[in-house]
Each structure stands twice: as C-alpha cells, then as structure tokens.
N, C-alpha and C positions, 0 to 999 in steps of 0.2 A: 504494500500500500504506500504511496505519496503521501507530502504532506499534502495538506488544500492548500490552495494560495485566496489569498483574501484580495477585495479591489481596496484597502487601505493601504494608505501609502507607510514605507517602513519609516521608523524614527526616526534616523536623519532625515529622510524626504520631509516628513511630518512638521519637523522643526525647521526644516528652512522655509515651509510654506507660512506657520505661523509669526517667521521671524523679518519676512518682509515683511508684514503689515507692522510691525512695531519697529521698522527701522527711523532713526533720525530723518528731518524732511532732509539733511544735508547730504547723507548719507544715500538716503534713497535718490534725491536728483543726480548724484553723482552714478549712481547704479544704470539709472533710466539713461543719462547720457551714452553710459559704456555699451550700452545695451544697442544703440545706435552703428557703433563700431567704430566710436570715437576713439583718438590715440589722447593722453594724459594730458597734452599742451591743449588739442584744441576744448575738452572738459573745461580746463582751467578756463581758456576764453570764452565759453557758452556760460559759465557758473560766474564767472569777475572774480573768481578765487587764482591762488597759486598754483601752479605745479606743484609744488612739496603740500598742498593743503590734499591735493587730488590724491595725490599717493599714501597720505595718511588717514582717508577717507574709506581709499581700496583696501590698505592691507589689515582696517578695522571689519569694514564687508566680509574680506577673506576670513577673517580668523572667525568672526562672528555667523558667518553661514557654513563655515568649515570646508572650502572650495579651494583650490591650490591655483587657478589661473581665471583669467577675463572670462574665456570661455565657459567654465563653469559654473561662475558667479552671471553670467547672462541668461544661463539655462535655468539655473537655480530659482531666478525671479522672473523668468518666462510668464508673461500671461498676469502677473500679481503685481506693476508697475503699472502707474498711468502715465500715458505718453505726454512730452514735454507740450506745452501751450506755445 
C-alpha cells in the first residue's frame, strides 16, 4: 500500500504561502518588482531606495521564505503579490 497524498500543500509550501501575506509593504514591493525580472539597480530605481537597501531586502525575503535564489523566491510568491500600480 502507498501512502495517500493529500491536495495540502507540505509545510514549507504552507509557510511561505502564509508568509507572503505578512511580508513588510517594503519587502513585498521589493518581491513584486523581482518578480518582474528586475536586476537589483533597476528595483532600486523603481523603489527610490538603494542598491545595498535592495539587497538587504532580498536576503531578509531569502532567509525569511527559506528560498536560496531570485528564482525561487518568484515562485514562492507566484500568484500571492499584487502587481505594481
């Protein structure tokens, strides 16, 4: 016998779903920008923050969704961002 698989999503999934909705607004515009397939400089220019503000934005994102690159942290929040105005 198999196990059953369930349609809920496993714990990490789970937590990063609940964790974008409780991300900082600065945190998340930074998310929704990358999401874009912006590179670091142009964020900074879309946001009127820094480079190094950007980067201490992502690697809080990172450690906070538990994601290791851009591409994961895009996926992660796939569908759970609202697009930029």
């Amino acid at each position: 016998m198999g196990i059953a698989r369930t349609s809920q999503p496993s714990g990490r999934h789970r937590d990063e779903q609940g964790m974008a909705g409780r991300l900082p607004p600065r945190q998340r515009a930074v998310a929704t920008v990358l999401a874009l397939g912006r590179s670091d400089k142009e964020i900074a220019a879309a946001l009127g923050v820094k480079v190094s503000t950007v980067k201490t934005h992502l690697r809080r994102l990172f450690r906070k969704l538990r994601v290791r690159s851009r591409l994961e942290l895009a996926v992660a929040l796939a569908g759970r961002l609202e697009p930029p105005s």
